[in-house]
C-alpha positions in Angstrom: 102.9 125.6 55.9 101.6 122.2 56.6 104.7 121.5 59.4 103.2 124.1 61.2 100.4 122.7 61.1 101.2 119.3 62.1 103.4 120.8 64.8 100.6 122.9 66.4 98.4 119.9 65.9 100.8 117.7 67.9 101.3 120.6 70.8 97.6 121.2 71.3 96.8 117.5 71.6 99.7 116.8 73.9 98.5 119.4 75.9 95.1 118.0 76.3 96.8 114.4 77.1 98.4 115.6 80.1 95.5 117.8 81.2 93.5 114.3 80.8 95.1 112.7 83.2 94.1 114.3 86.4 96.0 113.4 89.9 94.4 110.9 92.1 93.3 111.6 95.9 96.4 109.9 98.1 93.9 109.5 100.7 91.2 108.4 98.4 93.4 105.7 96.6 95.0 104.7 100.1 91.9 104.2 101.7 90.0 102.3 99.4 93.3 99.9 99.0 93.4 99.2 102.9 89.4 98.9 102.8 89.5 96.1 100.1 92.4 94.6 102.3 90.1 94.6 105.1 86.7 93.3 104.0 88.4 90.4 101.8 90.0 89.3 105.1 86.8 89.8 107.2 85.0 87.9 104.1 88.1 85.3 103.9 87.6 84.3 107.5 83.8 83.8 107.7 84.4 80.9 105.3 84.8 77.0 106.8 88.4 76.6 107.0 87.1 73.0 106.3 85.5 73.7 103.2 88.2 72.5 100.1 88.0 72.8 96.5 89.4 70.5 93.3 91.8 72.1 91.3 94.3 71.2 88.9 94.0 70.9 85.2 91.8 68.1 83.1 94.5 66.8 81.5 95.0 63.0 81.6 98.0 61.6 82.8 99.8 58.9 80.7 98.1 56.1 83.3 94.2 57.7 82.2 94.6 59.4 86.1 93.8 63.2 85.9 95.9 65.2 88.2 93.7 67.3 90.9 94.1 68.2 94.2 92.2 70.0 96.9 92.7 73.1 98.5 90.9 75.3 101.1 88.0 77.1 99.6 88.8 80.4 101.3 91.8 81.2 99.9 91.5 79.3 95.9 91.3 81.8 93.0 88.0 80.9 92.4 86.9 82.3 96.0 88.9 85.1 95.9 87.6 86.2 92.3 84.2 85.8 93.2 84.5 87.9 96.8 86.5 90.6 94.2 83.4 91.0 92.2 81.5 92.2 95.3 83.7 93.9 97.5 83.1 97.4 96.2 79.5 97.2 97.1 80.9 97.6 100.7 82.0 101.0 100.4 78.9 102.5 101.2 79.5 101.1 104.8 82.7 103.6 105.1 82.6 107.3 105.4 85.2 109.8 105.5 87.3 109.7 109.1 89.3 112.7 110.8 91.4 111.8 113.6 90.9 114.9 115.8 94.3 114.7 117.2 96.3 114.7 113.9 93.8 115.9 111.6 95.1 112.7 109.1 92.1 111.7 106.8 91.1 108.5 105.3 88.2 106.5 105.0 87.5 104.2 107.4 84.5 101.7 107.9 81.7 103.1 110.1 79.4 100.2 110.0 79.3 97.7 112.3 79.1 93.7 110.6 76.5 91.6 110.8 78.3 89.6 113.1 80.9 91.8 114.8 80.4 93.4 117.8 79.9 97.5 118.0 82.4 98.6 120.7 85.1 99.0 118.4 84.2 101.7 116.7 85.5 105.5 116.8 83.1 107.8 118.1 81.0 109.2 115.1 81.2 112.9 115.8 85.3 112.5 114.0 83.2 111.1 111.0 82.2 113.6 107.7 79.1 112.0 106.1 78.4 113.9 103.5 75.3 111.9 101.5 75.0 108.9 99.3 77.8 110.7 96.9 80.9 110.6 99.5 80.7 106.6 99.0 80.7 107.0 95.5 83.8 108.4 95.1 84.9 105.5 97.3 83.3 103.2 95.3 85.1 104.5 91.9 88.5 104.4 93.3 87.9 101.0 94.9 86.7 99.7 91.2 89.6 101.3 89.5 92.3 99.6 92.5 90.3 95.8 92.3 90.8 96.6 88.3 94.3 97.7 88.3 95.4 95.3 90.6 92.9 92.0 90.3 95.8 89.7 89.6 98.1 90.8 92.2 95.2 91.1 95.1 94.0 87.4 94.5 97.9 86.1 94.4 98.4 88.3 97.6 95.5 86.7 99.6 96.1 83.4 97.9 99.5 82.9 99.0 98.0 84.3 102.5 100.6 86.8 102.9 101.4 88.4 106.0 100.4 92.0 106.5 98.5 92.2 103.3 97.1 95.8 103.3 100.8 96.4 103.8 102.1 95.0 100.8 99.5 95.5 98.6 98.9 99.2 99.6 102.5 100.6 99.9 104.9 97.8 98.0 102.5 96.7 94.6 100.6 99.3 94.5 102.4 102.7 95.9 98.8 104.3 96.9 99.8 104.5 100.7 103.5 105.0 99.7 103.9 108.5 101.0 101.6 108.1 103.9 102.3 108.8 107.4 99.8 106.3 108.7 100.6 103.6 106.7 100.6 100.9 109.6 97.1 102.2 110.8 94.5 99.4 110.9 90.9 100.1 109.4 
């Protein structure tokens, strides 16, 4: 009697473990990625490519000399955990996009920046704004990518790697993987 039990026990609880773990929105996932992409290089090139920072360890060197040396502030990990910390607050600047041609979907930014000029922008009328709760969705999966992924975004933009939504989105990550559009700029 009590192996049927435990068996039954084990069944119904693996069958709530898989149900748990719901599928995540391609375009959701894939579109957050390449927004994070985006607004850490918009933010990454606002800085002063003058501007440096000390880093090293504080260990003394055998002559009493501690070993440090600068490098730019825009791409050190320190930067580049700080602009992670924030970058999700962005989403709220990105809506829902459908190209009218394809009928492909993703999120793309629909805001213009502060200092960026507004004639670059798709026409709004291909946009789906839907309230304050379509950019909350956004906002999740963007929080659940920077939190996934923290390490490998700040050694991505660190190393200032070429193409960087690219290999974040599709190589590390697989969230653009099986797109079609997986070159498309936001």
């Amino acid at each position: 009697m009590v192996p049927w039990i435990i068996q039954m026990t084990v069944m119904v609880l693996s069958v709530f473990i898989s149900s748990g773990q719901g599928k995540r929105d391609k375009e959701l996932y894939c579109s957050a990625c390449k927004a994070i992409a985006d607004e850490l290089n918009y933010s990454i090139s606002q800085v002063d490519p003058k501007k440096t920072i000390k880093v090293g360890g504080f260990r003394l060197n055998p002559d009493g000399t501690m070993k440090d040396k600068k490098v730019p502030l825009a791409r050190s990990e320190t930067h580049l955990s700080e602009l992670l910390d924030g970058v999700c607050n962005s989403m709220s600047d990105y809506a829902l996009h459908v190209d009218p041609d394809t009928q492909h979907k993703q999120y793309m930014r629909f805001a213009p920046r502060s200092s960026g000029a507004t004639g670059d922008f798709p026409d709004f009328k291909n946009f789906q704004f839907d309230g304050p709760e379509a950019s909350s969705g956004l906002k999740f999966a963007c929080e659940s990518v920077v939190e996934e992924l923290e390490d490998d975004i700040i050694s991505l933009f660190s190393e200032d790697t070429e193409h960087v939504h690219e290999e974040l989105c599709n190589r590390v990550s697989d969230y653009c993987k099986d797109s079609s559009h997986t070159n498309d700029e936001l």
